[in-house]
Structure formats: structure tokens, C-alpha cells
N, C-alpha and C positions, 0 to 999 in steps of 0.2 A: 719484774714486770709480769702481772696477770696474762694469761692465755687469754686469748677472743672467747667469748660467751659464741658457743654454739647457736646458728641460726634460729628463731620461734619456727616450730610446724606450719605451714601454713593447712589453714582451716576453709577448708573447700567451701564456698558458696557464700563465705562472708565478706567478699572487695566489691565495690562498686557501688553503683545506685542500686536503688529497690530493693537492700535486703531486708526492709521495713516490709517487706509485701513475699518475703519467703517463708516457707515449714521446712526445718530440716527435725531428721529423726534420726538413730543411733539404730542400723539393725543389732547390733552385739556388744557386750561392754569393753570394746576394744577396737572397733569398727570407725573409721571414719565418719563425720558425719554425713550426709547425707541430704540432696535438695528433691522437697517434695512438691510435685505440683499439683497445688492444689486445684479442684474441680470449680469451674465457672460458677459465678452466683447463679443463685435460681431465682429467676426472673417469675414476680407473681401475677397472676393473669388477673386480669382486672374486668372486675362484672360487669357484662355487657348493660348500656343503658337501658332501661326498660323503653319500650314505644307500646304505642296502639294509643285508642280513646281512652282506654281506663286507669294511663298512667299521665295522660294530657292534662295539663292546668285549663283546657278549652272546654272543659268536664263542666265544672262549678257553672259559664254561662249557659251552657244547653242544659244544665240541669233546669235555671232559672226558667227558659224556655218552656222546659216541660210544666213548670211549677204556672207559667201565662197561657199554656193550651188546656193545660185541665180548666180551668177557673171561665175561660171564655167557653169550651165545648158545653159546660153548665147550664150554657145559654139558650144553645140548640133545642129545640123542639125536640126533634128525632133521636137524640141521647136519653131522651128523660126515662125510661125502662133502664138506663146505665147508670142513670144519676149516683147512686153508692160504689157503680165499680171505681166511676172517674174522681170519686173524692179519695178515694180509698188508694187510685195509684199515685199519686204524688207521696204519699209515706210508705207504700211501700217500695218505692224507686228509692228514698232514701234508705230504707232497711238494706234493699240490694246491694246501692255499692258502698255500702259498709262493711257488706260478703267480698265484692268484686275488687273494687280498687287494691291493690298490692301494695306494699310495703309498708314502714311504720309511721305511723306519724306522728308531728311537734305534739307535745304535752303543753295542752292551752293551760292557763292559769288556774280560768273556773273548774274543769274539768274533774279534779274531786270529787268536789261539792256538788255539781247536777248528779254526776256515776252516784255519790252517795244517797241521794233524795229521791233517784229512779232505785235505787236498793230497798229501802224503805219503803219504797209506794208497791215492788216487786214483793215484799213478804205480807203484805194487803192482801194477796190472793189466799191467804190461809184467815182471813178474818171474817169472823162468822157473819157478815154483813155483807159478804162477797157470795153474791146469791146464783149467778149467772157466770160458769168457766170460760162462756167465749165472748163476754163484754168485757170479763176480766181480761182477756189477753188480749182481746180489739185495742182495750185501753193502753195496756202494758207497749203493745205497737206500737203506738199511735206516738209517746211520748218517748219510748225508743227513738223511734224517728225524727224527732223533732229535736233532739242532743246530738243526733248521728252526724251531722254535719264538722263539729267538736273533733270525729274521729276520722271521717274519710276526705274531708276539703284538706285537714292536714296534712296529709300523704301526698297530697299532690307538691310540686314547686311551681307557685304560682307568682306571678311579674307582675309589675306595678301596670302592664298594659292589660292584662287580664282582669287585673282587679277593678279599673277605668270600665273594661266592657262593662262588665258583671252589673255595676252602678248604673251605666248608659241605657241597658234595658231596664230596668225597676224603673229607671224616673222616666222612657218613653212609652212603656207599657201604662204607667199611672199616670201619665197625662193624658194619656190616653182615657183613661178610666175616667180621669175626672173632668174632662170633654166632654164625653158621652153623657156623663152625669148631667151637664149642663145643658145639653139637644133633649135631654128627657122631661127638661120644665117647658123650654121654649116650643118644643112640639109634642106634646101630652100624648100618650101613646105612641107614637111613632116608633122608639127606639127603649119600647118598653121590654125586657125580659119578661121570660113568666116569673110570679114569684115562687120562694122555694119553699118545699112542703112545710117544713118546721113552723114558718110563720104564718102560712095558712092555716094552720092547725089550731092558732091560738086564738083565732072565733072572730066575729066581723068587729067588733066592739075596738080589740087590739089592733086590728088593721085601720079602722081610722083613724086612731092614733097615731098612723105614720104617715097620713098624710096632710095637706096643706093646701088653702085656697091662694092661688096664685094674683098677681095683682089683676090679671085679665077678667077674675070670679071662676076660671076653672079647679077643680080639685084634684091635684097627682099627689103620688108618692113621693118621700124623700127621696131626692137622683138616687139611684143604684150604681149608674154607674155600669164596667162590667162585671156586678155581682148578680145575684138572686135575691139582694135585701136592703129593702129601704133605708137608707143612708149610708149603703155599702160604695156609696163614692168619696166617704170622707178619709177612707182610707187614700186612693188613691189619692187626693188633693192633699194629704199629708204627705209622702214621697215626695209629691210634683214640687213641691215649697223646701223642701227640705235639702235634697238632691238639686234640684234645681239651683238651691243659694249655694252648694260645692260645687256646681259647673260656674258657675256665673262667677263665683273666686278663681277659681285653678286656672282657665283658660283665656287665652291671650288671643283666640279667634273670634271674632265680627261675631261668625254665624254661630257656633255655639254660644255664644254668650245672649245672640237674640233668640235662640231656643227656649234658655234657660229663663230671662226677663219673660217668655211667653208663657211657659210651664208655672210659672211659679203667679202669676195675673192669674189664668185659668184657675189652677189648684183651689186659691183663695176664694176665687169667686163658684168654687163649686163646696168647697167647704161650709159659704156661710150659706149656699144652697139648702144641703145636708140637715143643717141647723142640728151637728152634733158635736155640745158645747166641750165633752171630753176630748175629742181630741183635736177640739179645736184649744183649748188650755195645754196639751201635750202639746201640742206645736210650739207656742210661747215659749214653752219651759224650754224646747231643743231651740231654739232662736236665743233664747238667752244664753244658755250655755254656749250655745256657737262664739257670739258676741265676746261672751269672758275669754273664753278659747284667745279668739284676736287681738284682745287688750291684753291678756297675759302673755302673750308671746308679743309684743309690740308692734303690728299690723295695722296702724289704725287708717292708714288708708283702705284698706280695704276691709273694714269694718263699717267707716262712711259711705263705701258702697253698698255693704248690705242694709244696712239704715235705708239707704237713699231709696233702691231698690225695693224689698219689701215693703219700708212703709209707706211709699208711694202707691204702690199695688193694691196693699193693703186695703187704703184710704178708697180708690179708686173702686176695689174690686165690691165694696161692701155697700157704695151707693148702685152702681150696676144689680147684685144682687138684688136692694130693695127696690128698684126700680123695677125687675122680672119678679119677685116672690110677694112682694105688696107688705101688707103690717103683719100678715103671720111673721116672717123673714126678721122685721125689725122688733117686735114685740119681745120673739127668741131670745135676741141676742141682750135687748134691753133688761132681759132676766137675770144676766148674769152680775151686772151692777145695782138688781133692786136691794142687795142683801153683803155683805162681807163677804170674801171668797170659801170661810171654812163652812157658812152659814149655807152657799148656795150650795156647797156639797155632798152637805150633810144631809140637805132637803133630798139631793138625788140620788146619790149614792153613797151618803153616811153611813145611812141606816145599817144597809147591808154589810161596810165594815164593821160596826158594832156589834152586830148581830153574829159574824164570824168570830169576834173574840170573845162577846159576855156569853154566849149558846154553845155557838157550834163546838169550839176549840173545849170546852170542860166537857161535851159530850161525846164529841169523838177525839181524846188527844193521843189515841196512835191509826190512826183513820177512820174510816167508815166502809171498807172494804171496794171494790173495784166496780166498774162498770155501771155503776147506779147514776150516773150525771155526764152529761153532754152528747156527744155523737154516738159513744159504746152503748149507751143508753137504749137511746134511741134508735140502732139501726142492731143493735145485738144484746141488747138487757132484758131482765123479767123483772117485772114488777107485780108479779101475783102473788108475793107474799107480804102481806098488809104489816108486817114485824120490821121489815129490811124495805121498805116504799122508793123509786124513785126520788132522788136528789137533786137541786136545782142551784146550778153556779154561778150568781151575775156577773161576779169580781174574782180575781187571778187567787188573793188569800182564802176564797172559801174553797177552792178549787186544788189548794195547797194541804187545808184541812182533812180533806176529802180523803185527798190521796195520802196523806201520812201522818198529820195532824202535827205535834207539837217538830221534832224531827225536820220533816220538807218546809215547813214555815220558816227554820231557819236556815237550813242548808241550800236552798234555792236560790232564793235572797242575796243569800252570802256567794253563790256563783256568781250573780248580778255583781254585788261591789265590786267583787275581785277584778273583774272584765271591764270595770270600766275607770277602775285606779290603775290597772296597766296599760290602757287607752289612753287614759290619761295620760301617765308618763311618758309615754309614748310620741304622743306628740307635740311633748314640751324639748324633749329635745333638739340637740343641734348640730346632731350627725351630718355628713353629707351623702344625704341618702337619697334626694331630690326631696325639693318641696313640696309635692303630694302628699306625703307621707304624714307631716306636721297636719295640713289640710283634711286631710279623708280623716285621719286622727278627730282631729278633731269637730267633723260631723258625726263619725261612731261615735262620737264620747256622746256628742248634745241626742242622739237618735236612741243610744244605751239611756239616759236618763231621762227623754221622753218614755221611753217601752218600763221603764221602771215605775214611773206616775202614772202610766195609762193601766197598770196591775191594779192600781185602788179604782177603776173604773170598769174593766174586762178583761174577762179569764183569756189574757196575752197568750198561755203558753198550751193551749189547747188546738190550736188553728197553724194553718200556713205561716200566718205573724211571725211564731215565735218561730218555728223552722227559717226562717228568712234571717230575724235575730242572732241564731248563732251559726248561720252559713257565711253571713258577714262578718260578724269577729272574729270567724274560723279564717277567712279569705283575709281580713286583712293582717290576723297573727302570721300568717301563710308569708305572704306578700313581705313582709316588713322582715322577719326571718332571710329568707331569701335571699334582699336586697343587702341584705347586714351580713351577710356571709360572701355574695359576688363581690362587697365593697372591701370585706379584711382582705378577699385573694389579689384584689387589684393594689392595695397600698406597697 
């Protein structure tokens, strides 16, 4: 019979629960083992949130703000000695908080492609046609700022409530606009601005070209509107129609929705005031788009509302109109069916794109240097050297030319597509993200591919317009991001 097997050692620190969660060590090769205890996690601190206004998504509306007090102080008498500082801060308010705003922000789609075509138009300043170093940078600014949106609206985390504000002033600010527009036929003078030097300048011959005998026999200018230039209300009565058909969808309130039916009456009937047949055609095209928008996501209830809507207004708004404007008013508009659509175009603003491809584009295809056309021009350019002359941009592609020739023609452009193929998909989906999102989706899409037709008519991307342009696609990538991130944490 075997002897008993001597007991196993017992081995300190390995019986019980948790020895999954012990360190033992051996001080000596002969030594017991040993239980070590190990030192507490290190707890990571976690970066305070940022606060103040310049990390507020309430940024983007008061920026707007700022963007409605320059535009109306324009108006003031008593500004007019200012007039260049007050145009001049709306872009540099956007340079600022492109400095100010803190952190990084979403990488938009276009974002490239403008950085690439502002690179391009940036080495313009070594081009020997670049005659003037601080019209060159006036310019360099100006279209800085008018991308900048692209880079500092991103950084904020902006809400689908924020985003709703942001919309609420443009379409009560441009109902406003084109209100006004409309007390300045009914009451001739009354609620006249002065106009602004640019168009004074262009001789009395030009000026009554902008105006119209009204059915009374008086003669006013095109509404203004709250601009400085005759037919500067069709701007706003494009918003007020536009915006106005996204309140009149989204909202399930009485009163907004009677805002919106009134905005969008007004709008038209100051539009066909204006009698400016561009964007009044840019309108259609963003109406139709909308319309597809609805029937491609299967909405068609409230598609027969915008039908109903609109073209009720429509109808309504254009007898009104002729009723206050008289046969100037109808003559206008009867222009646009004397002829095919590419035929009436061509008459007005063909030429001009022709002229930018068969001319300009083989004479300058990597620009024509800086500051020689538009505002930089005119408020910081020379034109005393009769080699390098002042330049003149009706339309967005000769404006493109200008600035970089063959290069910005299509890089620009191509930030255009991209921004509004991901709008597009955008708002084809069917996240549950709230139904805004499909909605406002799809007014950027049809407002993106209006500002894209309205480039074959006017240099879009030189003004406020296009600063507006991509503060919205900036706010609504912002927004839609955002919502798609609160929505993974919540699943």
C-alpha cells in the first residue's frame, strides 16, 4: 500500500472569488508569492463644456441679425458718410468669427472644392493684371467671408430649434422686404430709400430704365424694397414664397400657417411688382424642385397643398399686381411667352454667357487678376492703367473667369453639385430624426438649385446672397449631424 502523497503547498492569494482582479509577484526565486495591490484606475477628467456666445448655436441667428441691420441702416440718411464701413461689416463679422468661434468643425461635403477655387483665385494676386494690392485683398476678403460660414457655423452644435429660428427671421425680415416693396408703388415716394451711389452713377438714361408708369400715370422705380436698388424687393419676395411654402408644410399651427399663406400672397405680388423675370424663373425652378421633393418621398397631400396654395396666390397675386402696375406690369411678364424659354434668355442674358465662354474664358483662362470688378473695384481698385482697365460681371460665370478662369469655373460649380446631392440624400431618407429634416431638406435642395440657375443671371457669389447660401447648408449639415448623433446615443 502507497504512502499518502504529501499535502499541495498552499499558494497564498489564489482561493476565493476575485482572484481575476489580483497581481501577485515573486520577490525572490524561492519566495512565496506575493498579493499586490494594485493602485486605483485613473479616473480621466473630462473637458469642461465650452459656454459663452461664441460657442452658442444662438450665434448663427444673431449673426443673421447682424446680416438685417446692416442692409436696413443702408437706408438711413445719417449713415450715408458710412455707407462702405456698413457694407464692409457683415464680411468682416464673418472673417471674425472664423478667428473667434473655438473648436473644430464638421467637414461639409463642398468644402474642398470652394477652399480649392478660393486657392486659385488667392494666387490671382501675383497675376500681372492684378494692378491694385488692396482691391486685391478687399476681394480676397470679401469671398473669404462668404465660404467662412462652411467653417465657423460648423463648430457650433446647432438643434433642429435653432435651425427653425435661423429660417423664421429670413422669411419675416423678407416679408418684410417685400411689403415694403409693395407701399413703395401704392405710395410713390413715401417709403422711398435714397438710391445707392453705384446706380446713380450709371447716368439718368440707366435710371429710367428702372422705372415704370404705374396704372394711376405716375412714374416710380422698381420696389426696392429694404435695399438701395430698384428691384431690390425681388429678392425678398423670393424668400417670402419660398420659406414661406416650408412654414405652410411643417406647421400644424393656425397662425403660422396664416403667416405663411400671407408671406408667400405678398412675396408674389411684389415680385411681379419688381417685374424681374430672373428670379422670378428661379422661383419656378425651386417650386418645382420642392414639388418633386414631395412626390418622390410620397407626400402628396401636402403637395396638393402647395399647388393649392401657391397657385391660388399666384393667380390672385398677378391680377392685383396688374391692377396697381397698369400694362407696364403686364407687358413685362407677357415677354416672357413672346418667344421659347432659351430664346427669352438669350435676348437677356445669353449674350453675356457667350460671351464668357467664346472671349473671356480663351483670354483669361487662369484669370484676370484681382480687384478689377465689383465692389473691390469700386470702393478700393485703379483703374489708371489703360493695359489692365476695369472689368464688369453681370453673371456668377464671368465672375468665376475673372477670379480664376478655367480652374474656379469648375471647382465652384462642383462645390454647388456636391451640396446639394447630399441634400438631396438627405432628405430622402428615413431616419427617425423628426420630419423637419426630410422638409427643410428639401427646401435647401429646391433654394440650392434655384442659387444655381440664378448664377446664369447674377454674380450670386459676390453679395450677402451667397454668404446666406452657405450659412444654410452650413446650419442645416450642423443641424442634421447633430440630430443623428443625439439619436445613435438615445437608441
Amino acid at each position: 500500500m502507497s504512502a499518502p502523497r504529501p499535502p499541495l503547498p498552499v499558494r497564498p492569494g489564489l482561493q476565493g472569488p476575485g482572484v481575476l482582479g489580483r497581481r501577485f509577484v515573486r520577490r525572490a526565486p524561492d519566495a512565496p508569492l506575493e498579493v499586490v495591490t494594485s493602485a486605483p484606475p485613473r479616473t480621466e477628467r473630462k473637458a469642461a463644456p465650452r459656454t459663452g456666445l461664441l460657442s452658442s448655436s444662438k450665434l448663427v441667428p444673431l449673426f443673421i441679425l447682424l446680416l438685417m441691420t446692416c442692409q436696413v441702416s443702408l437706408l438711413v440718411e445719417a449713415i450715408s458718410p458710412l455707407r462702405v464701413v456698413v457694407r464692409i461689416l457683415a464680411f468682416g463679422m464673418s472673417l471674425a468669427l472664423l478667428v473667434l468661434v473655438p473648436g473644430r468643425g464638421l467637414r461639409h461635403p463642398a468644402l474642398p472644392f470652394v477652399m480649392g477655387a478660393l486657392g486659385i483665385t488667392a494666387l490671382n494676386f501675383f497675376n500681372p493684371g492684378t494692378v491694385s494690392p488692396l482691391g486685391a485683398a478687399a476681394q480676397l476678403g470679401i469671398q473669404l467671408s462668404i465660404i467662412a460660414p462652411l467653417l465657423w457655423v460648423t463648430r457650433l452644435s446647432i438643434d433642429p430649434k435653432v435651425f427653425r429660428l435661423t429660417l423664421a427671421l429670413l422669411f419675416f425680415f423678407n416679408t418684410a422686404s417685400a411689403t415694403v416693396g409693395v407701399l413703395q408703388v401704392y405710395f410713390p415716394g413715401r417709403f422711398q430709400p435714397a438710391l445707392s451711389s453705384a446706380v446713380q452713377a450709371q447716368g439718368e438714361s440707366y435710371l429710367r430704365g428702372l422705372e415704370f408708369e404705374t396704372a394711376s400715370g405716375e412714374r416710380v422705380f422698381r420696389p426696392m424694397g429694404l435695399t438701395d436698388m430698384p428691384g431690390g424687393a425681388a429678392t425678398g419676395a423670393f424668400y417670402a414664397v419660398l420659406l414661406g411654402s416650408g412654414f405652410l408644410l411643417s406647421s400644424r399651427r393656425g397662425l403660422t400657417r396664416g403667416l405663411s399663406a400671407g408671406g408667400i400672397l405678398l412675396g408674389l405680388l411684389s415680385l411681379y411688382l419688381c417685374q424681374v423675370r430672373a428670379i422670378a424663373l428661379m422661383l419656378v425652378v425651386c417650386l418645382a424642385a420642392l414639388a418633386f421633393m414631395l412626390t418622390l418621398t410620397g407626400r402628396v397631400a401636402r403637395l396638393a397643398k402647395l399647388f393649392a396654395v401657391v397657385g391660388g396666390a399666384a393667380v390672385f397675386a398677378f391680377g392685383w399686381a396688374v391692377a396697381v402696375g397698369g400694362d407696364a406690369v403686364q407687358s413685362r411678364w407677357d415677354s416672357l411667352f413672346a418667344a421659347r424659354p432659351e430664346e427669352v434668355y438669350r435676348s437677356n442674358r445669353g449674350h453675356f454667357l457667350e460671351g464668357t465662354f467664346e472671349h473671356l474664358l480663351p483670354e483669361y483662362p487662369l484669370g484676370a487678376g484681382l480687384g478689377r470688378y465689383g465692389m473691390p473695384n469700386a470702393y478700393f481698385g485703379d483703374n489708371s492703367d489703360p493695359e489692365h482697365p476695369g472689368l464688369w460681371a453681370e453673371i456668377q460665370w464671368t465672375a468665376w473667369v475673372y477670379d480664376g478662369g478655367v480652374l474656379v469655373i469648375v471647382l465652384y460649380p462642383l462645390g454647388m453639385l456636391v451640396t446639394m446631392t447630399w441634400v438631396l440624400r438627405m432628405a430622402r431618407r428615413r431616419e427617425d430624426l423628426g420630419e423637419e429634416f426630410w422638409l427643410w431638406g428639401s427646401v435647401i435642395f429646391a433654394y440650392n438649385l434655384g442659387a444655381l440657375a440664378l448664377t446664369f443671371s447674377y454674380p450670386f457669389f459676390t453679395s450677402q446672397v451667397g454668404m446666406e447660401f452657405w450659412l444654410l447648408n452650413a446650419a442645416l449639415f450642423g443641424a442634421w449631424t447633430h440630430a443623428k448623433t443625439l439619436h445613435a446615443h438615445r437608441r
